[in-house]
N, C-alpha and C positions, 0 to 999 in steps of 0.2 A: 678391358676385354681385348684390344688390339695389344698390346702389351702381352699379354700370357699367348695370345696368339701367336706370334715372333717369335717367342721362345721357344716353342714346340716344334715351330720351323727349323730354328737351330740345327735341334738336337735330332732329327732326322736327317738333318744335312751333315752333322757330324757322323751318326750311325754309317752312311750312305760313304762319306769319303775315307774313312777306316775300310771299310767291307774292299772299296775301288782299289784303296791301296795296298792293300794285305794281296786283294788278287791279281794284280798289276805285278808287284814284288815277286811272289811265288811262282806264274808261270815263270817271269822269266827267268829266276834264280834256280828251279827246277828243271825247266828245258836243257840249261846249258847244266846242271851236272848230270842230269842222264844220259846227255850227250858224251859228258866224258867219261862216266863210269861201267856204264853197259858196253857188255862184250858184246854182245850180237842182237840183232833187233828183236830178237822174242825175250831177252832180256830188260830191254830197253820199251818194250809194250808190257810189259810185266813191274817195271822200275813207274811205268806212268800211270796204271791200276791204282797202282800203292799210292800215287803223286794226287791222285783226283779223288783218292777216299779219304787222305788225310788230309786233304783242304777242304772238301765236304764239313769232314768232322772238327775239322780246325776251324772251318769258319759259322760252323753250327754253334758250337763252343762260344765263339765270339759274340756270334748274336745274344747267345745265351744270356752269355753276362750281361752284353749291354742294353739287352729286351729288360732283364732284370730290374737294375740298376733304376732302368728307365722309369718302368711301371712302378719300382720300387716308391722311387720318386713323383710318381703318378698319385699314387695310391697316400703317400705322404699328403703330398698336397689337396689330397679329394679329401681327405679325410680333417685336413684344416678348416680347410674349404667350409668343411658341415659343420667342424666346432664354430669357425667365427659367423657361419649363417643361423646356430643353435644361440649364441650368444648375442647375435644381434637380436635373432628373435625375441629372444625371455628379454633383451631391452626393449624390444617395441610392442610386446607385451605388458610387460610392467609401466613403461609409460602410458599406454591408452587403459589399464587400471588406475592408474594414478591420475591419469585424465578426467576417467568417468566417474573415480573419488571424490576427484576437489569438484567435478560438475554436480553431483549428486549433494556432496555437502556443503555446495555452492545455495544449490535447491531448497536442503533444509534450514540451511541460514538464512535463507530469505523467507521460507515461511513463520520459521519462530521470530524474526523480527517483525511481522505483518503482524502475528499473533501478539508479541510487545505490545506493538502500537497501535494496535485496538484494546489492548486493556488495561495499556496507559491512559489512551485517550476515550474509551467509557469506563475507565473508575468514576463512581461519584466522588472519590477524594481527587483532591489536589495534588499531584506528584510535580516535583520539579528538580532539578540538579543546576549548580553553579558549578565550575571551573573554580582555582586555584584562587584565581582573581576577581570572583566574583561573578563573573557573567552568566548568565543563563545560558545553558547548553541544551534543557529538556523545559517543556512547559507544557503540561497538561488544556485539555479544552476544561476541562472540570476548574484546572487554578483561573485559568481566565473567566469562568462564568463567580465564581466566589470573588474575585476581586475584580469584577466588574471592569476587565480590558479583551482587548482582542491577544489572545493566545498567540495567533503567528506571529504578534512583532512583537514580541515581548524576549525570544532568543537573542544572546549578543548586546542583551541591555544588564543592567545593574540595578537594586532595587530602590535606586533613588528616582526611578519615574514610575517607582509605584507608591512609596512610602512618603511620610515624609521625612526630613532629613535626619533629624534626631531618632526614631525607628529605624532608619535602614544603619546609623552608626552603630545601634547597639546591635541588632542583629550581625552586621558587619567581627564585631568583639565576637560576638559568640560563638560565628562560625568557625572565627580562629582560633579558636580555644576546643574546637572539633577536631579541627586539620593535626592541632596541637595534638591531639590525645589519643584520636582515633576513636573518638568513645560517641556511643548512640543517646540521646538525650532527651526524654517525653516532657511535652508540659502545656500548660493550656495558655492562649495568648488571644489579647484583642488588637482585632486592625482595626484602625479606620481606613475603609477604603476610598475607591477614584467616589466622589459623588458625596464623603460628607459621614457615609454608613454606618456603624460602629460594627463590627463582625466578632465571631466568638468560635477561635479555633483550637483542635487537640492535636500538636504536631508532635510527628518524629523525627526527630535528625540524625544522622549519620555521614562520617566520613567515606568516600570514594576509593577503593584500594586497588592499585592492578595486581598481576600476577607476580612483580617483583616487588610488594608490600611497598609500592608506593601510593603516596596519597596523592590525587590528580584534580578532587574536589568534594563536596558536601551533595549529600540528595537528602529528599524530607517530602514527608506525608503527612497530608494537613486534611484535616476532617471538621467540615462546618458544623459546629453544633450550636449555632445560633439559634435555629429553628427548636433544636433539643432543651436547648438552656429555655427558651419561653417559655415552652409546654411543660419544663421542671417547674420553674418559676411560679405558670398558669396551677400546675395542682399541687403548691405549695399552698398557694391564695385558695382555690376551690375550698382545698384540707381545711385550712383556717376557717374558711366560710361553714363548710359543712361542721365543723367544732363548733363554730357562735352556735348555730340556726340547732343543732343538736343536744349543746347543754346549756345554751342559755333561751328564756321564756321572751317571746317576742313581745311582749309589753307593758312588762315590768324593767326587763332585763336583766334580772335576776338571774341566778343558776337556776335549773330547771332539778324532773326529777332525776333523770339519767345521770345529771351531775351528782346530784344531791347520794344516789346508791352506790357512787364512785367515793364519795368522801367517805361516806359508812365505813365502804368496804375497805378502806385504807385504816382510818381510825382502830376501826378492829382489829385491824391487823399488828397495829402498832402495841395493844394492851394495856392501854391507858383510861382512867377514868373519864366519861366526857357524858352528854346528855342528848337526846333526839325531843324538840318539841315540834310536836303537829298544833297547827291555830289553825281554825274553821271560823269564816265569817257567819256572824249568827244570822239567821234571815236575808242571807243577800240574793236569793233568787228575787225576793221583794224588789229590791230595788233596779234589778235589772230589768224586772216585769214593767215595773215606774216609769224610770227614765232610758231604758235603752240601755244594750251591751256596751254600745260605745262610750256612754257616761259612765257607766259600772266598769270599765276598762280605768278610765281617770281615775276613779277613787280605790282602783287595787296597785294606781302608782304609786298613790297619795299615801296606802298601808304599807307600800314596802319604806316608802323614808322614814315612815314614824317607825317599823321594825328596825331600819340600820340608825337611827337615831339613840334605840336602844340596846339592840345588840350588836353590833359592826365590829366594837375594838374585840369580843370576846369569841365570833361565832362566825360561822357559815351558813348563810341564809338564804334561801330558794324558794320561788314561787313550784308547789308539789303538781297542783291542777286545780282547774276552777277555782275556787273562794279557798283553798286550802295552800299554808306557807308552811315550810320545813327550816325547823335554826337547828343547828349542830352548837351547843354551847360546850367550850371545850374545858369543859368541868364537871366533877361530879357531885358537888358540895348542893344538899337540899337547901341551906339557908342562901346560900347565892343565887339560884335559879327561881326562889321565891320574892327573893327581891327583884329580880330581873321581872320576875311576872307581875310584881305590883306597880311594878314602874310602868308597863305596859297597860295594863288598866286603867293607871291615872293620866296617861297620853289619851286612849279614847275614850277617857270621861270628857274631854272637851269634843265639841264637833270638827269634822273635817270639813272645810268648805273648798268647794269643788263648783266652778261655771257658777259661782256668789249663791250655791246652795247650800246650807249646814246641814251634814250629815250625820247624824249620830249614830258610830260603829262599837259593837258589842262582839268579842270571840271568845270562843271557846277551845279550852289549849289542853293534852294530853301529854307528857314528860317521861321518857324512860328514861330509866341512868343505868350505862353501862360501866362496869359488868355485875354490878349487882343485881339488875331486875332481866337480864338478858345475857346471849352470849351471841350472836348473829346479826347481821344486817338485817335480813329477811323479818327476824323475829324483832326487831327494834320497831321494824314500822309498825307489823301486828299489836305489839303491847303499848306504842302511844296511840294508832287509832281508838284501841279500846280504852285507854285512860282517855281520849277526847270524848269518846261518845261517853262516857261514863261523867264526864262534867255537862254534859249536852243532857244529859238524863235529870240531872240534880236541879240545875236551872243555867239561866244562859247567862254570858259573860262570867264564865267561871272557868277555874283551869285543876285538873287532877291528874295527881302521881300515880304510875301503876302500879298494880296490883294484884297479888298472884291469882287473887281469886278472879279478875275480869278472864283470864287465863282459862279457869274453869267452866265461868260460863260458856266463855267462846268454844271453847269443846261443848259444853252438852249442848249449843247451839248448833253445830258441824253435826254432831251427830243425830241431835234431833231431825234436820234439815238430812240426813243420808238414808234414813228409818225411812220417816216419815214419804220418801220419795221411791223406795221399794214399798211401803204398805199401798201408794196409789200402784206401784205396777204389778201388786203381788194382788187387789183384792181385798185388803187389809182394811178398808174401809167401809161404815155400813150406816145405815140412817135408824135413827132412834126419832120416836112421835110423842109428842108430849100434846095432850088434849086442849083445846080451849073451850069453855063453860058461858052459857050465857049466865050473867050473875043473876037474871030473877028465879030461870025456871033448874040452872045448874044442867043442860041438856048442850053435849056436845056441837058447839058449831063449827068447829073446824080445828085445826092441829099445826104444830111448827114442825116442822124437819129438821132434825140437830143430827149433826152429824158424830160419828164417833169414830176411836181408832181402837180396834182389836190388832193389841200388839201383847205376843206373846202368852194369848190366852187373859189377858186382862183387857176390859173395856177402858179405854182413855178418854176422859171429855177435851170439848176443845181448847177451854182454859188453859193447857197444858202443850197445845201445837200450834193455834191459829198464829199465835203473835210471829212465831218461828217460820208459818207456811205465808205468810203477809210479807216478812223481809226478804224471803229465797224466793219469790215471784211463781211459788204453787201454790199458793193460793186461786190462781186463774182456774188452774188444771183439778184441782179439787172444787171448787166451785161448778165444776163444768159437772164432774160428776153427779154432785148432789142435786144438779136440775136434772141432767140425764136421768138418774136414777127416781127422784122423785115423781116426772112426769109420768114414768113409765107405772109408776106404783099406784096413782092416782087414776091413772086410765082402768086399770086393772081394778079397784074398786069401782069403779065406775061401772065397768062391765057386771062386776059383781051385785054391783045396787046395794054395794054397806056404804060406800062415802056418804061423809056428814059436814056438808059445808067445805070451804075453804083450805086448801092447807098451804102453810107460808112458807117458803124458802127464802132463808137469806141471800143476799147478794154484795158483796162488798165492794168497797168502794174501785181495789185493782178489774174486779172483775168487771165492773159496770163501766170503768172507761176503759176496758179495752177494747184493740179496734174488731169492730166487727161484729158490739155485743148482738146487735138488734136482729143480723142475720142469723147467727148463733141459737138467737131465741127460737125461729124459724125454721131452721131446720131441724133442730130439737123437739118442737112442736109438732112436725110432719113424719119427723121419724117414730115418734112414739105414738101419735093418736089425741095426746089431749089436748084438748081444748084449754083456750087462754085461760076462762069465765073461772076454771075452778083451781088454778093458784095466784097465789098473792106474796108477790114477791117483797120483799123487806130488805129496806136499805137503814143505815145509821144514819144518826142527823148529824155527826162529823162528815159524812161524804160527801154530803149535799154541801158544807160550809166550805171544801176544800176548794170546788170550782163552782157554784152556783147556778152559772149562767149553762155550762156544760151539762148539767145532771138534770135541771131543769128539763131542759130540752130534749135529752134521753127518756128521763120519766114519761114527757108527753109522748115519744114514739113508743113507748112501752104501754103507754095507758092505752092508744089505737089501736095496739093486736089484739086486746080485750082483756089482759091482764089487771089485777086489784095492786094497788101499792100500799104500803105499810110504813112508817116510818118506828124504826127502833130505836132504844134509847133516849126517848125525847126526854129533853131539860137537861140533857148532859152537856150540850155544847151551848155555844155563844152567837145570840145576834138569830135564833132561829126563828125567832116570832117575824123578823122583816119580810123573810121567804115564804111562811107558810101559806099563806094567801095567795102565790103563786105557785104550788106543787101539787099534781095533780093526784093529790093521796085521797086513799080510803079510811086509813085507818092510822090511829097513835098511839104507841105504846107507852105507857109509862113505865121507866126504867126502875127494876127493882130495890135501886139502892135509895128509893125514896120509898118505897113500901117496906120493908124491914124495920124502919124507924118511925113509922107514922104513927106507934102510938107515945113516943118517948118525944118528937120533934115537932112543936107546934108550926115551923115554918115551912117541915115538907106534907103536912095537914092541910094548908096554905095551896101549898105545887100543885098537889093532885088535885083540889076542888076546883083549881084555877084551869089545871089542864083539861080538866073531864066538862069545867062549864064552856071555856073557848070550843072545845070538840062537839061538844050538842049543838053552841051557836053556830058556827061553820056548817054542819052538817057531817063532822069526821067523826066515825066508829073510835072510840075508846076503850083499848083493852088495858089492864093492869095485870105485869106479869111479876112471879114470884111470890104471889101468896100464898102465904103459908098457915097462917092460924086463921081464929073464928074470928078473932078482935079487928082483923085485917078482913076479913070479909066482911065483915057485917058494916063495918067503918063505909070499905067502898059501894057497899050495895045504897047505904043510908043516902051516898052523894050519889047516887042515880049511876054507878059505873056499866057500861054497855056487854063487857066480856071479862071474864079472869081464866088467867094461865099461871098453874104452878101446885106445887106440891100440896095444896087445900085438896086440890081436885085429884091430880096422879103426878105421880113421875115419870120425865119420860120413858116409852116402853121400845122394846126391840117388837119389828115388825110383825111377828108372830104373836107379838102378846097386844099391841094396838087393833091387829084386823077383828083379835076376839072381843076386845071391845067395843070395836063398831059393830060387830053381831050382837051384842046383847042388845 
């Protein structure tokens, strides 16, 4: 600034001794030639006019120029001036950008590093990096909590204070064989770590590159799946488990049957001839009643050896359920499967002894062979259960091939059992009354109830549905009816004052033990009006034999609501004379298939005098049903018979033709 200042001094000082000297010079070089050239002084004031305008203009002129000049160079330098103050600017401008640049993405680089290293260090994986030589440069809290060291000091070490030595050499090979290639490398590896541990990791590795493709070091991500690998492990074992516990039978250990409709299904798929035998323990509820499920568990061990003793090298064999075994014999030759089956027979013609018991075991076996008798899994089972029951039917410890006609039944059974189950919800069923006669005077004493099926405009007796409503468990539900309906039908003569004695309804054996007969009876009784006193309800003397002690004990709550009991079909079963003495009956039928022969068969001459004289001595009403001629009448009247029922007298009648005969 002093400097420019000086300068300008100068150059005023220079303007300044020009101006001095010019007019220093000109007066007095002017004065003296006016002096010598003017004639006379008005010349001579007229020569000096001329002298002071032309130094005026002479030294105006001067100025001119050197005002010019001046500012010329004034204006030069102002004008510099502003460039180098414009040029410094835009430099101390673009530095305080460049400033607030690198401080700004000063700023950002330090938040994206904060952000790094919070999600380096909460990765749950292990992140780490080594240097050229090995050393740790990065070390996650995650790699320190999986190898079981502290994170901070583990930078600037090597992996020989975490490994041990033979592990960190090979890792050592391998990394250089990264740095080598530059390549990324997956693979799963176990540590043992600080403490003994054994670990189980999924790592990746890769080479370190900078921006001038050089390699500086290795980084790698290690993800613990030790916890993963158990839990695989855990429902491998589970899977395994749930496999036994699902196709094999917890006490035999046998395949079960879920196994057993897996082989089928494979078999058949295959299209090869092979055989399905179902074997049913004969009577073996018997023996678990005996001695207990737990003992009855031992001897269905005891039958699966003796089955793989016989069938093992040829078949696949399965406990099915309960007392029932499944073999897959993988042949379809009848003469091989019947020697298979005889061989099985003469193993349980000896006893099994079980807890130093001899048990004498008797089955009954059913055989499909496919694909002649079948084409299905499904349909395999169906055509050997009906070949077993069909050997179950014949006698026990016996075995039958299938057959197309069990086929048939089993449909008219399906369909009977589908009929028969819309006729009770359609209506279809209705009560037929067949009379009973005292045999002196032939005067109506009372009637049975039989029930019937109007299907399709035809009456059907029960011979033709019961055995079919007894297997499909409607029997209950039809039973229910024919009391329902009879009590109701009996109040109603009652009301009328035609009832004549007694009238019997059967009850069978499903229906009497089910639960809740005796309430049943009760509310039955209150919903309709009648009185216990005038039916007499009739059971089989197979029912009574089935459970004894149970029916007994029903009969007597049955006999206290004031109900008569009947027993039917007596002399058909076995062992009933022990009981009779304790059942609190009124009356005993005698089964007609001892009456139709009585005059051909001196032994059932025998039964009936036998049963009609035990019935007088006891004190139990004897009726004989099913007579039909004079010879049978006059037979039973001679031996003192108390009642007869059956075609001598009527056949049964539909309600409308019974009420007219209680009016006559």
């Amino acid at each position: 600034m002093h400097i420019k200042y000086s300068k300008n001094n100068r150059s005023a000082f220079f303007i300044s001794a020009i101006f001095l000297a010019v007019g220093v010079i000109w007066i007095m070089l002017s004065d003296s030639a006016i002096s010598s050239l003017a004639a006379n002084p008005a010349e001579a004031s007229l020569m000096k006019a001329y002298k002071e305008w032309f130094f005026i203009f002479t030294t105006a002129l001067i100025l001119f120029f050197l005002s010019r000049k001046f500012f010329h160079n004034i204006h030069n330098l102002y004008f510099q001036k502003i460039e180098d103050i414009e040029k410094n600017y835009k430099k101390q401008k673009n530095f305080v950008q460049a400033k607030e640049l690198i401080e700004s993405s000063q700023i950002e680089l330090s938040k994206y590093e904060k952000l790094l290293h919070t999600i380096i260090n909460t990765s749950p994986d292990a992140i780490y990096a080594k240097d050229r030589d090995g050393k740790y440069i990065l070390f996650n809290d995650a790699a320190g909590l999986m190898l079981n060291v502290d994170a901070q000091n583990i930078v600037g070490k090597r992996d020989e204070t975490l490994f041990t030595p033979e592990y960190a050499a090979e890792t050592a090979d391998e990394e250089k064989k990264i740095i080598e290639n530059k390549k990324i490398i997956k693979k799963e590896e176990k540590y043992t770590v600080v403490g003994g541990k054994e670990k189980v990791f999924s790592t990746t590795k890769g080479a370190l590159v900078d921006e001038r493709k050089k390699v500086f070091g290795i980084f790698a991500i290690a993800r613990d799946m030790t916890e993963h690998k158990e839990h695989e492990r855990f429902l491998i074992e589970t899977k395994e488990k749930f496999y036994r516990l699902s196709h094999l039978d917890d006490v035999t250990f046998l395949p079960n049957r879920l196994y057993m409709s897996e082989v089928l299904t494979q078999k058949c798929s295959q299209n090869l001839p092979f055989a399905l035998i179902l074997i049913d323990l004969d009577n073996f509820k018997i023996i678990n009643d005996s001695y207990g499920h737990f003992y009855g568990d031992k001897i269905l061990v005891e039958i699966s050896k003796v089955l793989k003793e016989v069938f093992i090298s040829t078949a696949f064999i399965a406990r099915m359920v309960g007392d029932e075994f499944g073999i897959v014999v993988n042949s379809g030759n009848k003469e091989e499967i019947k020697r298979l089956m005889q061989e099985l027979h003469y193993k349980f013609s000896n006893p099994l002894q079980v807890d130093s018991i001899d048990v004498y075991i008797t089955v009954s076996s059913g055989i499909c062979l496919y694909p002649d008798d079948v084409k299905t899994m499904q349909e395999m089972y169906q055509a050997a259960d009906a070949a077993m029951h069909n050997a179950k039917k014949r006698t026990q410890n016996n075995y039958s091939f299938y057959d197309l006609q069990f086929k048939k039944d089993a449909i008219s059974y399906t369909e009977t059992v589908t009929n028969l189950k819309q006729a009770v919800e359609k209506g279809e069923l209705e009560l037929y009354f067949q009379p009973q006669n005292d045999a002196q005077t032939g005067s109506i004493v009372g009637a049975e109830a039989l029930i019937r099926w109007n299907y399709k405009g035809e009456v059907v007796p029960p011979d033709f549905f019961i055995q079919a409503a007894e297997k499909s468990g409607l029997i209950v539900e039809i039973g229910d009816f024919v009391l329902r309906k009879g009590f109701k039908t009996v109040k109603r003569w009652h009301d009328k004052k035609i009832a004549k004695g007694r009238v019997a309804i059967n009850v069978s054996a499903h229906q009497l033990t089910h639960l809740d007969f005796i309430n049943t009876l009760k509310s039955m009784l209150q919903e309709s009006g009648c009185e216990a006193s005038w039916i007499e309800l009739e059971i089989t003397e197979s029912s009574v034999l089935e459970n004894p002690d149970l029916v007994i004990d029903l009969l007597q709550k049955i006999k206290a609501l004031g109900f008569h009991i009947s027993v039917d079909d007596f002399g058909t079963g076995y062992s009933s004379l022990s009981y009779l003495k304790n059942l609190p009956i009124d009356k005993l039928k005698i089964d007609r298939s001892f009456i139709m022969s009585i005059q051909t068969e001196p032994k059932n001459q025998i039964i009936v005098k036998t049963t009609i004289f035990l019935g007088n001595e006891l004190g139990i009403h004897v009726l004989a049903e099913g007579v039909e001629t004079e010879e049978e009448h006059s037979f039973l009247l001679e031996n003192k018979i108390d009642s007869i029922q059956g075609y001598y007298y009527s056949k049964p009648l539909s309600l409308d033709e019974f009420e007219k005969l209680l009016k006559m």
